[in-house]
C-alpha positions in Angstrom: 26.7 191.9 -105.5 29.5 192.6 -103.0 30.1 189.4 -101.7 31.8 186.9 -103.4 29.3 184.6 -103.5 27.5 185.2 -107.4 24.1 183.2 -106.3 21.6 181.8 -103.6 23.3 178.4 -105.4 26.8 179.1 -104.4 25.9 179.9 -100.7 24.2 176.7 -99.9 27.2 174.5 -101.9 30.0 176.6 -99.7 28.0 176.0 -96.4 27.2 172.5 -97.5 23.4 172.5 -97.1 22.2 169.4 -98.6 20.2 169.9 -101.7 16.5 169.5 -100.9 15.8 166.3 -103.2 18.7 164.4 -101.4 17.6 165.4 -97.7 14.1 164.2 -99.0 15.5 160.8 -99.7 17.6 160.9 -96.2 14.6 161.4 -93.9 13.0 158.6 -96.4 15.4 156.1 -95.7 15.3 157.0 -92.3 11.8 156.5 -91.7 11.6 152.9 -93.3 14.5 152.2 -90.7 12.9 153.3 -88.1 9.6 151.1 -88.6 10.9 147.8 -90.5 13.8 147.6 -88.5 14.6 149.9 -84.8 10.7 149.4 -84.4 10.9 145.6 -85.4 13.9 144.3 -84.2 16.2 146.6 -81.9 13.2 147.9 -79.7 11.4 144.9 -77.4 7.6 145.0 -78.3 5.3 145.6 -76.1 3.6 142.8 -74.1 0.1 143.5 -75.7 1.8 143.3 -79.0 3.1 140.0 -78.0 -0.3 138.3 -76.6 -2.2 139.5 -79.6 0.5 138.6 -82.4 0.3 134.9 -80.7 -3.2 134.7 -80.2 -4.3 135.3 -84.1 -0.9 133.4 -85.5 -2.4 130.4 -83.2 -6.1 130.6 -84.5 -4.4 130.8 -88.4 -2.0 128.0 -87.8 -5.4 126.2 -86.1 -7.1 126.5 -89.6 -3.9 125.5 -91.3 -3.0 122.4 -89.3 -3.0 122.4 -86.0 -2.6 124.8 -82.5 0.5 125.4 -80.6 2.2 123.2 -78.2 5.5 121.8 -77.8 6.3 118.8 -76.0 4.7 116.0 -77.4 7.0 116.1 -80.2 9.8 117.1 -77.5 8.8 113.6 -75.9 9.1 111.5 -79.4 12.5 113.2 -79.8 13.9 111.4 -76.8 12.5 108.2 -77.4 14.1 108.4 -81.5 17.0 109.4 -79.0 16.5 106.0 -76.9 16.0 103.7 -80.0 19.3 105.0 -81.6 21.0 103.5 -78.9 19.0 100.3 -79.1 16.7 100.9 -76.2 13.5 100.2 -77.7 10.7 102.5 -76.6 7.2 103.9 -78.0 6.4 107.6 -78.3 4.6 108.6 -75.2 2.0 110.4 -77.6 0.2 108.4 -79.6 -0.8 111.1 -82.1 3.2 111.2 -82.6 4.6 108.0 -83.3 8.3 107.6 -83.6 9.5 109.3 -86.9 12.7 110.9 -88.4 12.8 113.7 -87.3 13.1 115.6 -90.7 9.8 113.7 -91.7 8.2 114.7 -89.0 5.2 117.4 -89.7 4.7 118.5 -85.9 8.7 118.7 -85.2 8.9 121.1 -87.8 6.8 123.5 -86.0 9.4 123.2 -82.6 12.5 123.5 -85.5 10.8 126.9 -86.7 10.6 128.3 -83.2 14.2 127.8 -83.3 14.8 129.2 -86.3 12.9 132.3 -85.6 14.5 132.9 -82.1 17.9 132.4 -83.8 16.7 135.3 -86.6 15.3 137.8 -84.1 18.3 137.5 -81.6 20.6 137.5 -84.4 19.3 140.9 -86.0 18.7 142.4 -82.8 22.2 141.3 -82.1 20.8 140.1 -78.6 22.3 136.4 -79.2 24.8 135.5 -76.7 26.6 132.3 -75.1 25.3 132.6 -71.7 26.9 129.9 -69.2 26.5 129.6 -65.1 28.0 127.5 -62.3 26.6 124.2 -61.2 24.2 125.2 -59.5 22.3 126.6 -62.4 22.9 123.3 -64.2 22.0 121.5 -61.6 18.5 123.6 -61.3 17.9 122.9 -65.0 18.5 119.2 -64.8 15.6 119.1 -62.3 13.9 121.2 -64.0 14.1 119.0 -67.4 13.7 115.7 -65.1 10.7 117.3 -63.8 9.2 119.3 -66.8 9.5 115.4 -68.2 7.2 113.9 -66.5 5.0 116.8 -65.7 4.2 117.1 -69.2 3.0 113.1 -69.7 0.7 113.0 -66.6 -1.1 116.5 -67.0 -0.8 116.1 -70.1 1.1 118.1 -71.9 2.6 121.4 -71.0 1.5 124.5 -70.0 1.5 126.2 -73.7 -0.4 123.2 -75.3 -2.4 122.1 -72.4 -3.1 125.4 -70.5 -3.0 127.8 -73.6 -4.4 125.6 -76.5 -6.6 123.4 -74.7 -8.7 126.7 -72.9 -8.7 127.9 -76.3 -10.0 124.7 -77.5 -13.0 124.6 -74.9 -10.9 121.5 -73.2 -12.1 121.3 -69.6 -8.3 120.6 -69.1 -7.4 123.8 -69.8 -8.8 125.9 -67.1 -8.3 123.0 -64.7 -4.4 122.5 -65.6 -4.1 125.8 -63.6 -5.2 124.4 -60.0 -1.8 122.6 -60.8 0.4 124.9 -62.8 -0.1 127.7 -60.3 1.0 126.2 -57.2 4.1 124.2 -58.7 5.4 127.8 -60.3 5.1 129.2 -56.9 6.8 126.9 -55.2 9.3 126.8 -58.4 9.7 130.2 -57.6 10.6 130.1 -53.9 13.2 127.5 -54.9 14.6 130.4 -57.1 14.3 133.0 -54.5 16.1 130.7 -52.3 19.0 129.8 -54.8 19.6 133.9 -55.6 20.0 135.1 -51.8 22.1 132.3 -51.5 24.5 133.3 -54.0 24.4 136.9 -53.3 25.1 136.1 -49.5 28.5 134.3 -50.6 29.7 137.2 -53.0 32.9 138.7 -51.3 32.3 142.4 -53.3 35.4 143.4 -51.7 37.6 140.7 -53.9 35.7 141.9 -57.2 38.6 142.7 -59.8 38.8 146.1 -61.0 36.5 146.7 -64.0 37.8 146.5 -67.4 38.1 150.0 -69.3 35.6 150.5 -71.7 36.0 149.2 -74.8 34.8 150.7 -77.8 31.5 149.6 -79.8 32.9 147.1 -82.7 30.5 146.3 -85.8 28.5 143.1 -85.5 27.8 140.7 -88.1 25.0 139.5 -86.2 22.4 140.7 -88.3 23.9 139.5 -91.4 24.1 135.9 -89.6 20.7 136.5 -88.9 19.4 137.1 -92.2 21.8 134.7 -94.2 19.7 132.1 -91.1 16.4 133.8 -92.3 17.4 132.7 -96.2 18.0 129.0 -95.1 14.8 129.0 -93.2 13.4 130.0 -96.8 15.1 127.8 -98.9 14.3 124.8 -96.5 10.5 125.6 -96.7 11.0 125.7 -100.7 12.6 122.4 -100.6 9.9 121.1 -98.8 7.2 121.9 -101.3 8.9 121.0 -104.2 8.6 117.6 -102.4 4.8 118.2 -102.2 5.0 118.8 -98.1 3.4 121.8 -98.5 2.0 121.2 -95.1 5.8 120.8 -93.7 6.9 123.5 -94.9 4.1 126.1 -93.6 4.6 124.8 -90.2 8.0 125.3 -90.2 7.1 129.2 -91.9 4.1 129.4 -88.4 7.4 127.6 -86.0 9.3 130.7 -87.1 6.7 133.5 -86.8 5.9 132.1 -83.4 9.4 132.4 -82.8 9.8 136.0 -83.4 6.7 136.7 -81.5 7.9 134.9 -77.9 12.0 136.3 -78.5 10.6 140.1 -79.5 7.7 140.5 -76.9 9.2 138.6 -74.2 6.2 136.8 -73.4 6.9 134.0 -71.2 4.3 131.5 -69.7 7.1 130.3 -67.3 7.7 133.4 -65.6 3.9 134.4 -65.6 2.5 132.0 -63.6 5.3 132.2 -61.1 5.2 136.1 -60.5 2.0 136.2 -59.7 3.0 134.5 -56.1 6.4 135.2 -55.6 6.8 138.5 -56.9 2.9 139.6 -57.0 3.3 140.9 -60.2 0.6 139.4 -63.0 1.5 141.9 -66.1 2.1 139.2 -68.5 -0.4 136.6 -66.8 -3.1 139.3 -67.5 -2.3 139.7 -71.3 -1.6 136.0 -71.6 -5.4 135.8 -70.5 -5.9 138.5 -73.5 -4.4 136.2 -75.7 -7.2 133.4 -74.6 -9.9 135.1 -74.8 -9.1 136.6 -78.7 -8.0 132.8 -79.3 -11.3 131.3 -78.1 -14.0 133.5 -80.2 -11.7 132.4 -82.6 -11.6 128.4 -82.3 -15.7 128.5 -81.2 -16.4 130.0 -84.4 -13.9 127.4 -86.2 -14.9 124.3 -84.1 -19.1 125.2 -84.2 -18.9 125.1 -87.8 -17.5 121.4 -86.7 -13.7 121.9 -87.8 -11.5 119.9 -85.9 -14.1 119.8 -83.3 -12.2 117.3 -81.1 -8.4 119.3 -81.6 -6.1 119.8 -78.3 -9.2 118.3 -76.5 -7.5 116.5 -73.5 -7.9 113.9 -71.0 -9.2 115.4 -67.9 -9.0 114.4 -63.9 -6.2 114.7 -61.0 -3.6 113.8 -63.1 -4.4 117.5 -64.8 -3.7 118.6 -61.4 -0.4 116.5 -60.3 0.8 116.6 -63.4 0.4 120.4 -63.8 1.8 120.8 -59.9 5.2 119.0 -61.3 5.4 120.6 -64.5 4.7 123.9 -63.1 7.9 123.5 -60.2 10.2 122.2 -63.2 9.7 125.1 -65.6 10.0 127.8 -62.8 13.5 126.1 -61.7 14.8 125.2 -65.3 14.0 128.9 -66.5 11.3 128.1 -69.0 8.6 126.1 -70.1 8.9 123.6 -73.5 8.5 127.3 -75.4 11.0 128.2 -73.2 13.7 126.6 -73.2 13.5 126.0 -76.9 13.3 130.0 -77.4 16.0 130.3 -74.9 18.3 127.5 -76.2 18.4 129.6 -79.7 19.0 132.7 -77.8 22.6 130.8 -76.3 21.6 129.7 -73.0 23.5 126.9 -71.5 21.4 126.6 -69.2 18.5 126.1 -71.3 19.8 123.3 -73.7 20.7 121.2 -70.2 17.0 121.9 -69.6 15.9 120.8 -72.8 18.1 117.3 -72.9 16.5 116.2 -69.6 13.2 117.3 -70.9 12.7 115.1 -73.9 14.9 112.0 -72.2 12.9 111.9 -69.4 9.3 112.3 -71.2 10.9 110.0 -74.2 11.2 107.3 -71.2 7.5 107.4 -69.7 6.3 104.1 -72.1 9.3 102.3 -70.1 8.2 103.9 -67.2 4.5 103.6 -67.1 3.9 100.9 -69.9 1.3 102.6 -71.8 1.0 105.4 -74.0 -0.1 108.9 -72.8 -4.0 108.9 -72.1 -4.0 104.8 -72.0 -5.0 102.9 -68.5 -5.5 103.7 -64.9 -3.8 107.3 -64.3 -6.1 109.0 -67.3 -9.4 110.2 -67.4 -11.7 110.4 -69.8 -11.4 114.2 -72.3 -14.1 116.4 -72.1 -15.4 119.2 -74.8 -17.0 121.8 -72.7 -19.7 122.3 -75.6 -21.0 118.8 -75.4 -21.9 118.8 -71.8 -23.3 122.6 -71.7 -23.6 123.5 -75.3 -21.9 125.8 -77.4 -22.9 129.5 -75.6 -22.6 128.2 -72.0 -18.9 126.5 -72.6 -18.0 129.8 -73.9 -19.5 131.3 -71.4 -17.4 129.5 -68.5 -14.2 130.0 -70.3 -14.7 133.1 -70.0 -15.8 133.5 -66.6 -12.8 131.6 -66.1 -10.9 133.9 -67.4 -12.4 136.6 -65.3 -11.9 135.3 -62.5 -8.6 134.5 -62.7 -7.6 137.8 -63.8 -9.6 139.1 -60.4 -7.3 136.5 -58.6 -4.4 138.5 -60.4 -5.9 141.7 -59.3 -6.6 140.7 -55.3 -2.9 139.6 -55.4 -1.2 142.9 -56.9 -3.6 145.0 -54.5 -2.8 143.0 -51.5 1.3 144.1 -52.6 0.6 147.3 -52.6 -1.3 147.7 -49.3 2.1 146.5 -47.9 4.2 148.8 -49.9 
């Protein structure tokens, strides 16, 4: 050979062509980062994902223990809060009663949200400290104060008693929206309101000059994530080598939960109010998904008479009232109870402010009121669709229900675009 290469061999080593059993293990390792991690936790999941994810994690939690919904143990928080500092109060909820917190079975579900936020923000390195002016404190105050005591009188909040309860064939359910609706609109214009205000004050001509630049730094976020995910772990181990087997799965369900809502985005807050303000009922409509798939599944469950009387609530205008203020206190605080738990792990200021005058101000409503949540005068009586019209014609009405508020949806978006 003239050239002073001897073999095929020596070519590929001088040009440095990776052998073909090392680029096979290359593309390999790749691909399994693409799906179980860029796929997973860099790229947001689609909404569908997100409605679907939460409607079967909800139907296998409601076989395990119990459905989702946050507040209730939210409210005993602030009244272990209030007997700390000697004020003595009941728990609002009855099926709650004051206990520590760490002995708590239903607490442990709202603790594994937080956890699982924490993790996905953490490995998605999406978790920030995220701080506003008074004004945006001041919203979420209200927003708390009013979330409070929206979420004893409908009762309780929107995920729980809107989500859950239609699920559960709860007359409640589909009549918590004649409330929920409304307040998130007018939650909304409050919003709307708030933002041109700001924006007509900004002086864009005093703006400093922009910062250069700076280059990309390595992030440990995903390793604070995971060394999180560990402790989640270990927690739930510690837990059943106590024999609370039960603790620890809904702490394990708190977590998935919480890497469905912080990866899909899917928030019940800004669902209801877009469908008004903005006319836009995207996630509404797959939240409505997510009932549907949730109800074949807790028919089938509840017909075969398991937990037949579950997340069946007290029904009547207090649904309605309460609904109405709960719905204007999670469009102004910037989340429902899923909410601003979910947000409060991601690092929003705003969100823990939200959260403190939530569970004070429900932890106070035995002071307030004097009885516990579904006890004397403002309660009515609950109602389980399938005893007044049997089990095929309450299915049936939840899902005409369901229908017709997605036509509502659809009437709305049209009407924006004739304007357009």
């Amino acid at each position: 050979m003239d050239s002073k290469f001897d073999s095929p061999q020596d070519v590929t080593s001088s040009v440095g062509v990776m052998p073909a059993g090392q680029n096979r293990w290359k593309q390999v390792y790749g691909q399994v980062v693409n799906v179980f991690y860029i796929s997973v936790w860099k790229k947001a999941w689609p909404l569908w994902i997100g409605a679907v994810a939460l409607a079967f994690a909800n139907i296998l939690m409601f076989v395990y223990a119990r459905a989702i919904g946050v507040f209730p143990q939210m409210a005993m928080w602030g009244s272990y809060i209030y007997n700390l500092f000697g004020i003595k109060v009941d728990a609002p909820f009855i099926a709650y009663p004051l206990t520590p917190l760490h002995l708590d079975m239903h607490s442990l579900l709202n603790f594994g949200i937080i956890f699982g936020v924490a993790i996905a923000a953490l490995i998605s390195q999406e978790f920030k400290i995220r701080t506003e002016d008074w004004r945006g404190y001041t919203a979420a105050l209200a927003g708390g104060i009013l979330m409070g005591f929206g979420t004893v009188i409908m009762p309780p909040c929107n995920v729980g008693g809107f989500y859950s309860a239609t699920m559960a064939l709860s007359l409640s359910g589909p009549l918590s929206v004649l409330g929920l609706l409304p307040g998130a609109y007018v939650g909304g214009l409050f919003l709307k309101h708030q933002a041109k205000k700001s924006a007509d004050t900004v002086d864009f001509g005093a703006a400093p000059a922009g910062k250069p630049a700076e280059e990309a730094k390595t992030s440990f976020q995903p390793l604070i994530g995971a060394a999180i995910g560990m402790l989640l772990v270990a927690i739930a181990l510690i837990y059943v080598s106590q024999g609370m087997s039960k603790f620890a799965g809904l702490l394990l369900f708190g977590a998935l939960f919480g890497v469905i809502f912080q990866r899909s985005r899917l928030c019940f807050a800004s669902a209801f109010r877009e469908i008004f303000v903005s006319r836009n009922g995207e996630v509404m409509k797959w939240i409505l998904l997510s009932i549907a798939i949730g109800t074949i599944g807790f028919t089938i469950l509840k017909s075969q008479g398991y937990q037949q009387t579950a997340v069946v609530l007290p029904v009547g205008l207090h649904t309605v009232i309460g609904g109405f203020i709960f719905g204007i206190g999670m469009s102004i605080a910037g989340g429902c109870g899923v909410g601003i738990l979910w947000r409060s792990a991601e690092g929003y200021v705003r969100a823990w402010i939200a959260l403190i005058a939530g569970i004070l101000t429900a932890g106070s409503w035995v002071l307030v009121y004097g009885k516990h949540v579904g006890e004397g005068w403002l309660y009515g009586k609950p109602v389980f669709l399938p005893n007044v019209f049997g089990w095929f014609g309450a299915v049936s009405l939840v899902f005409l229900f369901l229908a017709v508020f997605y036509a509502l949806i659809t009437w709305v978006e049209v009407g924006k675009n004739e304007k357009n």
